[in-house]
C-alpha positions in Angstrom: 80.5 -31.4 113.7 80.2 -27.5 114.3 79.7 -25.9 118.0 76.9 -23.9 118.8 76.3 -21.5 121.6 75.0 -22.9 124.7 70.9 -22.2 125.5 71.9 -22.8 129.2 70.3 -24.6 131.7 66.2 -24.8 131.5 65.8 -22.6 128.4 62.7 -21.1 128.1 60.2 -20.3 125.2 62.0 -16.9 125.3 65.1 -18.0 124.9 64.6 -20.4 121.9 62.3 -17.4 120.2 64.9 -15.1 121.0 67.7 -16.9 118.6 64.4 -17.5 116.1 64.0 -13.9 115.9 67.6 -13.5 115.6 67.7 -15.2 112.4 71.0 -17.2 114.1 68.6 -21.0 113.8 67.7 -22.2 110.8 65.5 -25.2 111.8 63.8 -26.7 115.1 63.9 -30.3 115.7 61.4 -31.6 117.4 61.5 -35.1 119.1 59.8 -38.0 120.8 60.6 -41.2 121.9 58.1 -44.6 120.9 57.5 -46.5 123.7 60.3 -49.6 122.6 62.5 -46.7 123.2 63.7 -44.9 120.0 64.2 -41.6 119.5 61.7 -40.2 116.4 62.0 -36.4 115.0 61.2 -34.0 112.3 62.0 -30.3 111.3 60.5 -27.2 111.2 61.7 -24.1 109.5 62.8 -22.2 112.3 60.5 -18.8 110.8 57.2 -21.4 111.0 57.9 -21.8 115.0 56.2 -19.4 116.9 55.3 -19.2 120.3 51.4 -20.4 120.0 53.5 -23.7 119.1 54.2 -24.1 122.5 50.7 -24.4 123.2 48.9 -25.7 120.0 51.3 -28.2 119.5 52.6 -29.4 116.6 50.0 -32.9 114.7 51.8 -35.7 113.6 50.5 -39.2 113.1 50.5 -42.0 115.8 49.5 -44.7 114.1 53.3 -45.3 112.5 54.9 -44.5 115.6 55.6 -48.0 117.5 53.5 -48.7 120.0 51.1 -45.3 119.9 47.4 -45.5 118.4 45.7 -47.4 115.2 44.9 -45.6 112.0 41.5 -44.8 113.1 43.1 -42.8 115.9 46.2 -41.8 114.3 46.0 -37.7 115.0 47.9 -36.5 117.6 49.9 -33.7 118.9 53.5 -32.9 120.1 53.9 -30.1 122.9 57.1 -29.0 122.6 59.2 -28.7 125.8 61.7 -25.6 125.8 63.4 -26.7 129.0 64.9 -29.5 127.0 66.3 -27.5 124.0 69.9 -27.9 123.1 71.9 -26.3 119.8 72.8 -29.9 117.8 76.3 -29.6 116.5 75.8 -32.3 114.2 73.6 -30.6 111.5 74.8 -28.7 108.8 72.1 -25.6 109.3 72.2 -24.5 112.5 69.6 -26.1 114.3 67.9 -26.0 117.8 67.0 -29.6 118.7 63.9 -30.3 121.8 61.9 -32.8 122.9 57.8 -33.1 123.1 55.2 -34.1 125.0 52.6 -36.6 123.3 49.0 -35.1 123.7 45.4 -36.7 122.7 44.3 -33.6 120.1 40.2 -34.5 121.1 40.7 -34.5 124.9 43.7 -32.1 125.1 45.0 -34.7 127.7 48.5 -36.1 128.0 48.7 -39.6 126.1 48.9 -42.6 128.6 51.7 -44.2 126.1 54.0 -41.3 126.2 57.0 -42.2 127.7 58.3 -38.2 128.5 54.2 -38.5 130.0 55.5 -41.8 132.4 58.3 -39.6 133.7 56.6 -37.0 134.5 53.9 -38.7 136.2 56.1 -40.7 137.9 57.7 -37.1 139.9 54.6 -36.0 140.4 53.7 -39.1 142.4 56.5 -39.1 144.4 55.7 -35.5 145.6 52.2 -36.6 146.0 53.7 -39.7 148.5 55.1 -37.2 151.0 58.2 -39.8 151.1 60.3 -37.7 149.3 60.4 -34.5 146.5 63.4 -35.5 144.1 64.6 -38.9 142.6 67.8 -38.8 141.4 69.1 -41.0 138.6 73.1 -41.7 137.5 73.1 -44.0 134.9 76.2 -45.7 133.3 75.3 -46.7 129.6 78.2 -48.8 128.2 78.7 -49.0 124.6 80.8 -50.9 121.8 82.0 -48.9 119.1 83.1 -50.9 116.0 85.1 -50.1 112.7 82.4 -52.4 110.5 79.2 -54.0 110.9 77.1 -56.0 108.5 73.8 -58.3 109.6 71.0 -60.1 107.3 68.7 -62.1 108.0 65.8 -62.9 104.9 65.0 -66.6 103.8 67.9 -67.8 102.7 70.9 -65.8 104.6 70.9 -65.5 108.7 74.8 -63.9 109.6 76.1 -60.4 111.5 79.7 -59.5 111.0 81.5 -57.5 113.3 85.6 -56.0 113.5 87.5 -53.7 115.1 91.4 -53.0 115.1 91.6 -54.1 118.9 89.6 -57.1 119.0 90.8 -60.2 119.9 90.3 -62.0 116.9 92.8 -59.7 115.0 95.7 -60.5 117.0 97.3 -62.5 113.4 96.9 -59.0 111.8 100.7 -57.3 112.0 99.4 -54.1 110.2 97.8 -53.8 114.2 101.1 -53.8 115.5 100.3 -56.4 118.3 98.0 -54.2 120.5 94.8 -55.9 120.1 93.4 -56.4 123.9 92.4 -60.2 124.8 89.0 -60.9 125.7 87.9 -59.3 129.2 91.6 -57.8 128.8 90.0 -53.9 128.2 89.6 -52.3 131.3 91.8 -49.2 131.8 94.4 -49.7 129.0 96.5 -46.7 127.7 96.6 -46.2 124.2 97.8 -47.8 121.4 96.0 -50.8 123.0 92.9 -48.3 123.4 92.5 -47.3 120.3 89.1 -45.5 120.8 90.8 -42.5 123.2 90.4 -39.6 121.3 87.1 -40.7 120.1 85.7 -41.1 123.2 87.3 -37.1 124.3 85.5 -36.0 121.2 82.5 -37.6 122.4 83.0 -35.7 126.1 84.1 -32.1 124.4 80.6 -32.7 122.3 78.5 -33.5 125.1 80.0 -30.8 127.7 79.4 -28.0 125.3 76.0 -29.0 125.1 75.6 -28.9 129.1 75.8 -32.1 129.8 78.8 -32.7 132.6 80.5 -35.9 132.3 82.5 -37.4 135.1 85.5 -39.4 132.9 85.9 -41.5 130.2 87.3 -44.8 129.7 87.8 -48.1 127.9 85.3 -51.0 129.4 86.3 -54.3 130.3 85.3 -56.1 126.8 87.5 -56.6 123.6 86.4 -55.0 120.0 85.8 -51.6 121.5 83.6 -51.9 124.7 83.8 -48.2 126.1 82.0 -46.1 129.3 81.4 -41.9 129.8 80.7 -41.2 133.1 77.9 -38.5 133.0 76.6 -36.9 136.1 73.2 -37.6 137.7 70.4 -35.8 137.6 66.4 -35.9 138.3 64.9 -38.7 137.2 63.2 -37.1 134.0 66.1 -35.4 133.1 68.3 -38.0 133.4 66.0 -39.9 130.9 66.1 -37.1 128.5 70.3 -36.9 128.9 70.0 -40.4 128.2 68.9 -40.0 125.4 71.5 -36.7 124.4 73.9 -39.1 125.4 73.2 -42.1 122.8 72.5 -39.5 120.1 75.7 -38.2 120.3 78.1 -40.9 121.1 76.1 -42.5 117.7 77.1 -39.5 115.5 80.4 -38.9 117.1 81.5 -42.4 115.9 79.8 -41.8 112.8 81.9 -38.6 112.1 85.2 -40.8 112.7 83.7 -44.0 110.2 82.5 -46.1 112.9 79.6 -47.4 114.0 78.5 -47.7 117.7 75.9 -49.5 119.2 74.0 -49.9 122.9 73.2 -54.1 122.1 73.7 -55.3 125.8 75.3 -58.6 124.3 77.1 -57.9 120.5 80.3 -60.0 121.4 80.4 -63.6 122.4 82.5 -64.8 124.9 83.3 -61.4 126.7 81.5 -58.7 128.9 78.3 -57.5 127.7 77.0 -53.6 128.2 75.1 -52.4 130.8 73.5 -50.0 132.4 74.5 -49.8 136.2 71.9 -47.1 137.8 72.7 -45.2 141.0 69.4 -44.0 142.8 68.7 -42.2 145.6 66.0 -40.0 147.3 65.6 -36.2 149.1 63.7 -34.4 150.4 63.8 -30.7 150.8 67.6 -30.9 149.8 68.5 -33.6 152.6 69.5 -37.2 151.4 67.0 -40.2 152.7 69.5 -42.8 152.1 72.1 -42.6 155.0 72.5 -43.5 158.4 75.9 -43.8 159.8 74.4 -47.0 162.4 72.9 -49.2 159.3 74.4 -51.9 157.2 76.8 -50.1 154.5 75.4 -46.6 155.8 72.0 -47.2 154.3 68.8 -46.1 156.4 65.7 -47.5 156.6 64.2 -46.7 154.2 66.8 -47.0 151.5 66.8 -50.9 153.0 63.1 -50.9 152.1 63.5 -48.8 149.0 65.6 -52.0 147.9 63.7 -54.5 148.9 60.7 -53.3 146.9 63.6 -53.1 144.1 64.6 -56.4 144.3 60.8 -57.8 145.2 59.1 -56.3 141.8 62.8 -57.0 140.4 61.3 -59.6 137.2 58.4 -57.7 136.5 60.5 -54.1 136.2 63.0 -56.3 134.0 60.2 -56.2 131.3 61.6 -52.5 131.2 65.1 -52.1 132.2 66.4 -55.1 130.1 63.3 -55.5 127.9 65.1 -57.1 124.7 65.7 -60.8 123.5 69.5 -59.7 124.0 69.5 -58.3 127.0 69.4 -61.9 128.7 72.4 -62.7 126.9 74.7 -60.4 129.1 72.5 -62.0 132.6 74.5 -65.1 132.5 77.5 -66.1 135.3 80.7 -65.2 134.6 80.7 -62.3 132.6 80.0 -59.4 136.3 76.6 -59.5 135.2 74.4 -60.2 138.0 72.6 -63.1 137.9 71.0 -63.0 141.9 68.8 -60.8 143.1 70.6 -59.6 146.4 72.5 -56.6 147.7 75.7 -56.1 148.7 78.3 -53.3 149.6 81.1 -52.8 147.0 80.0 -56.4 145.7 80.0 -56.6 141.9 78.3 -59.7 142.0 75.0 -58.6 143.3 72.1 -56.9 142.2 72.0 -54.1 144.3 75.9 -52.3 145.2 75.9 -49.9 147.6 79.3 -47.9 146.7 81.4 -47.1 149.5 80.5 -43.4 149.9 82.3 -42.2 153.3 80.6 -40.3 155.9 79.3 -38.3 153.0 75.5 -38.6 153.5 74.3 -36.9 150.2 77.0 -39.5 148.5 74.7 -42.8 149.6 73.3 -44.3 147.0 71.8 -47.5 145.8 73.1 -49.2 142.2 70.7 -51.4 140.3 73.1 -53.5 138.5 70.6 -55.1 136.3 70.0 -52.9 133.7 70.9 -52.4 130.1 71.2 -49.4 128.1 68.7 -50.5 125.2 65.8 -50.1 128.0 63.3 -46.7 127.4 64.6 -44.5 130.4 61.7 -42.9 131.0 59.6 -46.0 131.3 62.8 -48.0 133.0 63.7 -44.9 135.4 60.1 -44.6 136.4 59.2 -48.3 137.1 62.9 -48.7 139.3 61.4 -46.0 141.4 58.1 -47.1 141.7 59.7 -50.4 142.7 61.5 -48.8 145.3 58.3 -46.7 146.7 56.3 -49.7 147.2 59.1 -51.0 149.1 59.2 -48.0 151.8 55.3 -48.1 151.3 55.3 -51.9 152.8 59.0 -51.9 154.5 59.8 -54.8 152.0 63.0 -56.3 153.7 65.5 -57.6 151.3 67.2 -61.0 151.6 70.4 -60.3 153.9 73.6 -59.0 151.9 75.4 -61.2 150.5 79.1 -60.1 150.9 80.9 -62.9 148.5 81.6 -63.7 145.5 77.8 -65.0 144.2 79.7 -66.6 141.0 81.9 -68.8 142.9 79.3 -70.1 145.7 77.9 -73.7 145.5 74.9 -74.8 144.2 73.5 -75.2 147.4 74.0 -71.6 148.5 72.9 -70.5 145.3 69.8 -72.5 145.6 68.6 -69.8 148.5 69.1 -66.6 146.8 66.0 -65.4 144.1 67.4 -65.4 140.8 66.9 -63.2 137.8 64.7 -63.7 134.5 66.3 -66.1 131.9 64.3 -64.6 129.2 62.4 -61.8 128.0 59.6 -64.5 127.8 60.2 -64.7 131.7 60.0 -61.6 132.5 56.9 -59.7 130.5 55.3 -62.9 132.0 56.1 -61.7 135.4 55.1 -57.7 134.6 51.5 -59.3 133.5 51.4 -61.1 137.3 53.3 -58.3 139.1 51.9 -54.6 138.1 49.7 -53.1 140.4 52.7 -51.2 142.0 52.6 -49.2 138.7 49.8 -48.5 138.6 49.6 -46.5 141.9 49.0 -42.4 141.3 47.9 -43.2 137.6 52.1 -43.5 136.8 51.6 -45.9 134.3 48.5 -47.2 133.3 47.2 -50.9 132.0 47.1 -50.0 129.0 50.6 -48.8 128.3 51.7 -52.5 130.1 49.7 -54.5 128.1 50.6 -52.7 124.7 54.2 -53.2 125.9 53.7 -56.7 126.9 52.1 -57.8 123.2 54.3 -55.5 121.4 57.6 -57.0 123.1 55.6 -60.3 122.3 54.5 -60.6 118.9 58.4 -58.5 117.1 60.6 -60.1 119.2 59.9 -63.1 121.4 58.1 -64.8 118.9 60.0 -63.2 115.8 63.1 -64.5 117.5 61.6 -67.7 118.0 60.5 -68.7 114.2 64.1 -68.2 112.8 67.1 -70.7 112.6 70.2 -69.0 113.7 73.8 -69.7 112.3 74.5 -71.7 115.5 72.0 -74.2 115.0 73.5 -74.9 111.8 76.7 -76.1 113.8 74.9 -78.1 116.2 72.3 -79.8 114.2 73.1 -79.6 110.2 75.3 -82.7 110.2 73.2 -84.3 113.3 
């Protein structure tokens, strides 16, 4: 890994064709996301970028990008997005890395599946509402980072293998020296039992010199290398598109050190699975919506309604925020996933926190505990707020808070409070009842739901369902 110089904050065309013309970048990388949520990208000889490619666009083909167009469509165009530009210290040439806009090349319109296209729309409607001018977004993706990793799964082999020097399992290993941290036994411990320190710095030093300001660092709850980077919020397209900074370089950070790191909400069983915790609040004209010093927790009205909309549309805008077979492996009791959808102050337990914040009124926030950080953060940013606008648009009261501990109440209790999805399955079934709220100002369209919905479908509900798995050879081989 090599440092580059810094482009700033909100480069423009000028400055990336500045450093072109400077001969000091070799190549341009040029990104997109697909709409399950990977990151795609290819290269351009830095002398073949001009600026007319910030307005032509650059043609790639659709139809093998996941969830885009069919072959008969499959021409489109990327419009590149300067603001977004970063140097990417991981490449051998120097190169300036940016993401793209997804365009129809016959209309010259935005493409209704782009999920940069969702994000955008989504701002613009919230302007258009009059409710508010800026969303802002803090997200806290947890990740595991491992030493190995080995999965198959064909006809006649179904298996993953995971290891690392601290887990749990490797406490008969002496070469470990007797550090390895028990299972939920991984929040906050100093080195040698956190192993993963000076990874996780050289994951911070990589992403601050790229602009990105993080907050801390720290080992996460879960054994085998469960970690967190706190990194600061930010509007809610930009936080999407430091999301996705953030996963590329905590993946080639651990790469650089031999290790492999992964975003699963659920890799280890019988411990803490990852989420993806995200703080949300609203302004207008630089003045926070979300505080009043007489309401429950300091929230105002209207961040009351803004979470009852939240927590109303909560299953359907699960289809997004935890929209993998996995992800309903980490919603189960016991492990501070939340499993109820209510809201609390400082509660764990519940859906919805609200962190104690002071008298500080641009501080009040709501947390959507719910998430995971395999969700698309445009498409899951953009549906949590459009959750949330529907709310103030209908003053959508929320159940009352719930100010225990929702894992230790009896089933009776229990039996009153809404609980969440228990499947994938469960919850595209609930966007196809529950979408119109999406729909409003054009934000996302039917289209994109239904693709997602039969996508989501047809690779991984039912792909998930036709296979055996290793732990139905334990319960039923010998039956």
């Amino acid at each position: 890994m090599h440092q580059q110089e810094t482009l700033g904050a909100n480069p423009s065309i000028r400055d990336v064709m500045e450093r072109v013309s400077a001969g000091t970048v070799d190549f341009i990388d040029f990104r997109f996301i697909d709409l399950p949520g990977m990151q795609q990208s290819f290269s351009v000889p830095a002398h073949r970028v001009t600026e007319t490619t910030f307005v032509d666009g650059l043609a790639f083909d659709g139809s093998s990008v996941r969830g885009y167009t069919a072959i008969q469509e499959s021409d489109m165009q990327l419009v590149p997005d300067p603001a977004s530009a970063f140097w990417d210290p991981f490449r051998t040439h120097s190169t300036i890395a940016m993401n793209c806009f997804v365009r129809d090349p016959l209309t010259g319109e935005a493409f209704s599946r782009d999920p940069r296209g969702v994000a955008q729309r989504a701002e613009a409607y919230l302007q258009s509402t009059g409710i508010a001018d800026t969303a802002f977004m803090g997200p806290e993706a947890e990740f595991f980072i491992f030493d190995k990793v080995a999965f198959k799964n064909d006809a006649g082999h179904s298996f993953f293998t995971l290891d690392s020097q601290e887990a749990a399992w490797n406490t008969d290993n002496p070469a470990l020296g007797g550090y390895p941290l028990r299972h939920k036994g991984g929040y906050f411990p100093t080195s040698p039992a956190d192993r993963l320190i000076d990874v996780r710095a050289e994951m911070v030093m990589a992403l601050e010199a790229a602009g990105i300001e993080t907050e801390l660092h720290h080992h996460e709850c879960a054994t085998a290398g469960q970690c967190e980077i706190g990194v600061k919020f930010d509007s809610l397209a930009r936080s999407a598109d430091r999301l996705m900074m953030f996963k590329y370089f905590v993946r080639n950070v651990a790469d650089s050190y031999g290790m492999t790191a992964t975003f699963m909400p659920k890799p280890v069983f019988g411990d803490n699975g990852s989420g993806m915790h995200t703080h949300q609040s609203l302004f207008k004209n630089g003045e926070p919506l979300f505080y009043d010093e007489n309401g429950y927790a300091g929230l105002s009205d209207l961040a009351r309604w803004y979470i009852g909309g939240l927590l109303a549309h909560a299953p359907a805008v699960m289809a997004f925020t935890n929209a993998t077979t996995n992800s309903y492996k980490r919603l189960v009791p016991g492990y501070e996933a939340p499993v109820n959808m209510v809201y609390s102050q400082r509660n764990r337990s519940a859906a919805v926190r609200i962190p104690l914040t002071g008298t500080n009124a641009k501080a009040k926030r709501v947390e959507f505990r719910i998430p995971d950080p395999l969700a698309n953060p445009y498409l899951a940013f953009s549906a949590m707020l459009m959750a949330g606008l529907d709310g103030i648009a209908h003053r959508i009261e929320p159940h009352e808070p719930v100010d225990k501990d929702i894992y230790e109440l009896g089933p009776e209790a229990l039996a009153d409070l809404p609980a969440v999805p228990a499947s994938l399955e469960e919850a595209l079934a609930a966007l196809v009842d529950d979408h119109d709220f999406l729909l409003a100002g054009g934000v996302f369209t039917p289209d994109l739901i239904e693709t997602h919905v039969n996508y989501k479908m047809a690779h991984e509900v039912t792909e998930l369902r036709l296979r055996p798995t290793p732990f139905e050879f334990e319960m039923y081989y010998a039956l």
